[in-house]
C-alpha positions in Angstrom: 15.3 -11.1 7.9 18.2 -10.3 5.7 17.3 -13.9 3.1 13.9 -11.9 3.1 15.8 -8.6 1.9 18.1 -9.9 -0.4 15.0 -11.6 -2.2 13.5 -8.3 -2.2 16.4 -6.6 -3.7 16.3 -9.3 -6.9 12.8 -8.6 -7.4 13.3 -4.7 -6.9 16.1 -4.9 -9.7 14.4 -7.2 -11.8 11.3 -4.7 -12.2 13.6 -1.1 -12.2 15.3 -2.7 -14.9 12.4 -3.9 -16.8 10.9 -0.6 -16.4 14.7 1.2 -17.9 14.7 -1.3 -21.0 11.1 -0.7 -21.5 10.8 3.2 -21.4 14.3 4.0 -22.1 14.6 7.1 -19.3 18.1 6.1 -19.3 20.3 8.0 -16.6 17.7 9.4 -15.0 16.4 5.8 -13.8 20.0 4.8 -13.3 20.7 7.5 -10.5 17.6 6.4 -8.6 18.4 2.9 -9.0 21.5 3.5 -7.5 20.7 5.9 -5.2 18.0 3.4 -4.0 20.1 0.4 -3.7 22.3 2.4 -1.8 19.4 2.8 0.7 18.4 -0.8 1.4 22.3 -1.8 1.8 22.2 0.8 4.4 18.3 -0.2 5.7 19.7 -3.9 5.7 23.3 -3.9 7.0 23.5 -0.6 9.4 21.6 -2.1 12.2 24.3 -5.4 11.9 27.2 -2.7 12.0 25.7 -0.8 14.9 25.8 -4.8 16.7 29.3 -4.7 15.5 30.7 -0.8 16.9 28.0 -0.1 19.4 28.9 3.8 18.1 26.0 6.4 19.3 22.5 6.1 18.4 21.8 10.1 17.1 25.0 8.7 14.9 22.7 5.8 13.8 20.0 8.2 13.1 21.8 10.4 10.8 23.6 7.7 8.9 20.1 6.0 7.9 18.5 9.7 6.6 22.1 10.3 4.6 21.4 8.1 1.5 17.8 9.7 1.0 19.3 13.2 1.8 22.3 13.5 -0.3 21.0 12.6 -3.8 18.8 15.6 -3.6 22.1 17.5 -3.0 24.5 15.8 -5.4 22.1 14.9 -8.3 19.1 17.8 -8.5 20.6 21.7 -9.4 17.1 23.0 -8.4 16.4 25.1 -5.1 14.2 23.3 -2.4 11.0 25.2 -2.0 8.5 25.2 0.9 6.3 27.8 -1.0 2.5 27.5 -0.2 1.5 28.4 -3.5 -1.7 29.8 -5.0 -5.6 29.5 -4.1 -5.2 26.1 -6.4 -2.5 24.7 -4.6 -3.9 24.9 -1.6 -7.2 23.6 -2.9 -5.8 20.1 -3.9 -3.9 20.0 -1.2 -7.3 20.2 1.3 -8.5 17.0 -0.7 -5.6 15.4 -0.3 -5.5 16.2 3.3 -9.3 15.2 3.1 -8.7 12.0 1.5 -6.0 10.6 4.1 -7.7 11.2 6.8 -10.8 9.5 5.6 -8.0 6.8 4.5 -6.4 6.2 7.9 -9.7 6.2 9.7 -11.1 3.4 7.1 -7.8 0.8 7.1 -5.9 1.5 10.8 -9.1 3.0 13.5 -9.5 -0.6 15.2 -5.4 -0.5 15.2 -5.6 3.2 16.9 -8.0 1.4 19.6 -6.0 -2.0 19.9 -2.8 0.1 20.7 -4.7 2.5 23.3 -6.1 -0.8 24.9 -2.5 -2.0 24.7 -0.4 -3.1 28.3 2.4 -1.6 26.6 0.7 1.4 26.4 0.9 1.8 30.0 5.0 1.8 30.2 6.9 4.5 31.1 8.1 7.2 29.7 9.9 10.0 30.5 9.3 13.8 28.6 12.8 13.4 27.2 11.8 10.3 25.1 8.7 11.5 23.9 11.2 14.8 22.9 13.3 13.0 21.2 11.5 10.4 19.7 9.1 12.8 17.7 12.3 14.8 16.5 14.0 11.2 15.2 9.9 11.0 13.8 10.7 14.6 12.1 13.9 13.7 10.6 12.7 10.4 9.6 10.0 12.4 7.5 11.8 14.9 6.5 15.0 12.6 4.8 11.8 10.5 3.2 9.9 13.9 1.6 13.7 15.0 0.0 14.0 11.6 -1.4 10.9 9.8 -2.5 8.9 13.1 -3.5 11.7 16.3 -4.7 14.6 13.7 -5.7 13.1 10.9 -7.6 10.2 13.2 -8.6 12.4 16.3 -9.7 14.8 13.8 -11.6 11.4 11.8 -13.6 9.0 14.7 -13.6 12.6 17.2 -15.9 12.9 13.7 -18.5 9.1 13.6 -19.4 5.7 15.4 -18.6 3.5 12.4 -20.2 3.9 10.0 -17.6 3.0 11.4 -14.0 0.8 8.5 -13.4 3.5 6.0 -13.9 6.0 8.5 -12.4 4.1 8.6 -9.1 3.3 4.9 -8.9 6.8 4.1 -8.9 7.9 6.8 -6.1 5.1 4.7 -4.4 6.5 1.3 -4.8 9.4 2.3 -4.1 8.1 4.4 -1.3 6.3 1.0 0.3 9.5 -1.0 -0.4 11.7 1.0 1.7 9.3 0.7 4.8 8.8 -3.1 4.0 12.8 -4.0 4.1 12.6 -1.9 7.0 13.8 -4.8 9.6 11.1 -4.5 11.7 8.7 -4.6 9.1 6.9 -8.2 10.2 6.2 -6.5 13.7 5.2 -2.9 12.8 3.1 -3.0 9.4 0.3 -4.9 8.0 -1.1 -5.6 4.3 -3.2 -2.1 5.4 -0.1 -0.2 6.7 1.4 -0.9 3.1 -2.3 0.3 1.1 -1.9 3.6 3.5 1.9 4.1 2.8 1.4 4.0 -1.2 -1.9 6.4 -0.8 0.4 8.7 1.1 2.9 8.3 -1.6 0.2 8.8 -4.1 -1.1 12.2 -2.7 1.6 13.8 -1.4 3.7 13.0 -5.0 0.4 14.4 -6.7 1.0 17.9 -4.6 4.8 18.0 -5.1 4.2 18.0 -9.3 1.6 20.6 -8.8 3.1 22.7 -6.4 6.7 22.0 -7.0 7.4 22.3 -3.4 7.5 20.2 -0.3 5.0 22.4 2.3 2.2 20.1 1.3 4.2 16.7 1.4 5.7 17.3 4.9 2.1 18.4 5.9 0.6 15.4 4.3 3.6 13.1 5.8 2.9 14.3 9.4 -0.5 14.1 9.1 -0.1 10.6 8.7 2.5 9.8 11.1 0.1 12.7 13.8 -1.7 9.2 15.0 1.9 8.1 16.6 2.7 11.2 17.5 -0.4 11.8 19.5 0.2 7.9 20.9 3.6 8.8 22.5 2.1 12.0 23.7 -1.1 10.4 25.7 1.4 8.0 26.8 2.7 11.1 29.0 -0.4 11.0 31.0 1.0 7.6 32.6 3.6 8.5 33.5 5.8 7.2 37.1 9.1 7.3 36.9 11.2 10.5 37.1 14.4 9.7 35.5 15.4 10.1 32.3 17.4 7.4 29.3 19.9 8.3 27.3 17.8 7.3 24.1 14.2 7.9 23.0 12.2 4.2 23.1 11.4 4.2 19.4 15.0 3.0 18.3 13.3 1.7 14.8 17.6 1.6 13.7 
């Protein structure tokens, strides 16, 4: 896993740098380069530390959300906004909503049926994992919305207005490359779950430079995380013992 990530990391730097010499955006590329590196050291080597200190697992959780969290803090001077916006906001925000849906029925409905038909699907689980495993879900897509849509797209979208294209195709690689060094990336995703991830990317990062606010993106982002959601929910239904664990069952850290 980690001779997989390091390769990764080459490649990643190879292209961010390719893409600095070529455009020249200069300090504004450098802070999300290293903002970003920062986030696959911690992606790659917190799960190894955990191994190492066995320290708490809400700990774990917070750690991994910190390096997308904090350059939104330290690097953009802007207020957050959740505003709605106007009439037109809301109307290219209904395609886009439109347009994943139609998108995660086309690429992932026969992986929505393989996992209901699932034995695994039939385990336990008490109503203090599903609890807390949809709040880890929430600050999971929250941390990912600050970073990938207001940071890197705040910090691109203030150097030049020309290029929101190439802007929003490289929150989306870099978007899909988190969730691929992600170490349980050979078990969880698929060539599709990557074409999905980037079309979120693609929409909700389309929203955020409309809008200038992150209603639509966490809307969009749950929408497209709802399918797990409603998984660990039905999962309720099947239900037999009556104790509870100490930590939800989705421990993706």
């Amino acid at each position: 896993m980690l001779k997989k990530q390091k390769l990764s990391l080459i490649v990643l730097t190879l292209l961010l740098l390719s893409v600095i010499g070529t455009l020249g955006f200069g300090q504004y590329f450098f802070r999300i380069l290293f903002s970003f590196f920062l986030l696959v050291v911690v992606i790659t080597f917190l799960p190894l530390l955990r191994q190492k200190v066995n320290y708490s697992y809400w700990l774990q959780v917070i750690l991994f959300g910190l390096p997308m969290l904090l350059p939104a803090f330290l690097f953009q001077v802007k207020g957050i906004s959740f505003a709605v916006g106007d009439s037109m906001s809301f109307v290219s925000f209904l395609l886009s909503f439109i347009f994943l849906v139609v998108t995660l029925f086309l690429l992932h409905c026969k992986d929505y049926e393989l996992k209901l038909s699932s034995p695994t699907f039939n385990l336990n689980i008490s109503k203090r994992e599903v609890f807390l495993t949809i709040l880890t879900m929430l600050y999971s897509i929250f941390a990912e919305e600050m970073y990938f849509r207001f940071f890197i797209l705040s910090e691109l979208k203030d150097y030049n207005h020309y290029l929101k294209i190439l802007i929003l195709i490289l929150s989306g690689f870099l978007f899909v490359s988190a969730h691929y060094l992600n170490r349980w990336a050979t078990t969880m995703f698929t060539y599709r779950n990557y074409v999905s991830q980037f079309i979120l990317s693609m929409l909700s990062g389309n929203i955020f430079l409309i809008t200038d606010s992150l209603f639509y993106p966490l809307i969009l982002h749950i929408t497209y995380n709802f399918p797990e959601i409603f998984f660990i929910l039905k999962r309720l239904k099947y239900q037999q013992r009556h104790y509870e664990n100490d930590e939800p069952f989705f421990d993706d850290y």
